[in-house]
N, C-alpha and C positions, 0 to 999 in steps of 0.2 A: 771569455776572460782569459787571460794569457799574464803570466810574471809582471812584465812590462807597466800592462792595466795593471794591475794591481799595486804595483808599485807605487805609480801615478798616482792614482788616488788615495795610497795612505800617506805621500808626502803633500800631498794636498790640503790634505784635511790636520796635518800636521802643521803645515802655513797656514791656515786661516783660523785653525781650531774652531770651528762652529758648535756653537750649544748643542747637546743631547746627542752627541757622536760618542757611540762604544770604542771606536779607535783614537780619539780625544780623552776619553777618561782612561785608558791607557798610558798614553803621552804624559799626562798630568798624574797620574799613581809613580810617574816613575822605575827607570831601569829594574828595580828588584819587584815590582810587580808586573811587568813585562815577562822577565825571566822565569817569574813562578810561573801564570800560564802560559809559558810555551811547554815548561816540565809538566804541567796538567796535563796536554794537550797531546805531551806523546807518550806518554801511557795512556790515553785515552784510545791512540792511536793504535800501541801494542794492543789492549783491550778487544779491542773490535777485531782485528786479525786475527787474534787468538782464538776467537769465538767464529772465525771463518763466516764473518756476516760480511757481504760485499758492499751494498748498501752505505750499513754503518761505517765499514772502513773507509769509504772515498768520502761521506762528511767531514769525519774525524781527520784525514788527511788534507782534506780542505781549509779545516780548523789551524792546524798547522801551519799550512803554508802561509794562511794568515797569520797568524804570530807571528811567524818568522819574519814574514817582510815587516811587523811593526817593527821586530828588533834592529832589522837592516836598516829603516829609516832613522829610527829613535840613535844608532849609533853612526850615523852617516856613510853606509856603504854601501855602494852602489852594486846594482846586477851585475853589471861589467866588472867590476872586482871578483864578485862570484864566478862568473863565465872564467874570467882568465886563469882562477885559480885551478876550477875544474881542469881547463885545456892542461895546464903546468902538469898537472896528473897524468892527462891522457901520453906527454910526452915522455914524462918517468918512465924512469927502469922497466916499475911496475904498478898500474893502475887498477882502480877501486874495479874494475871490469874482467880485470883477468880472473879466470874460472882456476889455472893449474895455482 
């Protein structure tokens, strides 16, 4: 599974909304229940880190990244908006990568 996939399939299941889909009762809770668990999700995420559980942190980071794409679909923006934003960084002064 790759961003892409993922994507795909939460905008998917966001066009067809099919009965008994957790990414569907999502969609249908609503932007401000969207938002709560994605804030769930990363403290869930600091959580597991903290506790230096590998395991746990790559679920919880999983967790994540799912939210996040419901959020990117639920407000219509695409990877590529994301990709480009990140490059815009890379070409800055100074990017989220630089160590000094």
């Amino acid at each position: 599974m790759n961003f892409e996939n993922l994507y795909s399939i939460i905008a998917e299941r966001k066009k067809a909304m099919p009965k008994n889909s957790y990414t569907v009762s999502l969609f249908r809770q609503g932007l401000d229940r969207i938002i709560q668990k994605l804030g769930e999700e990363a403290v869930e995420v600091v959580i597991a880190a903290k506790d230096k559980r590998k395991n746990k942190t790559i679920q919880e980071v999983a967790d994540l990244f799912f939210i996040v794409t419901v959020l990117l679909v639920s407000k219509n923006i695409t990877l590529q908006e994301i990709y480009e934003e990140l490059g815009k960084r890379r070409t800055g002064k100074k990017n989220f990568t630089d160590t000094s």
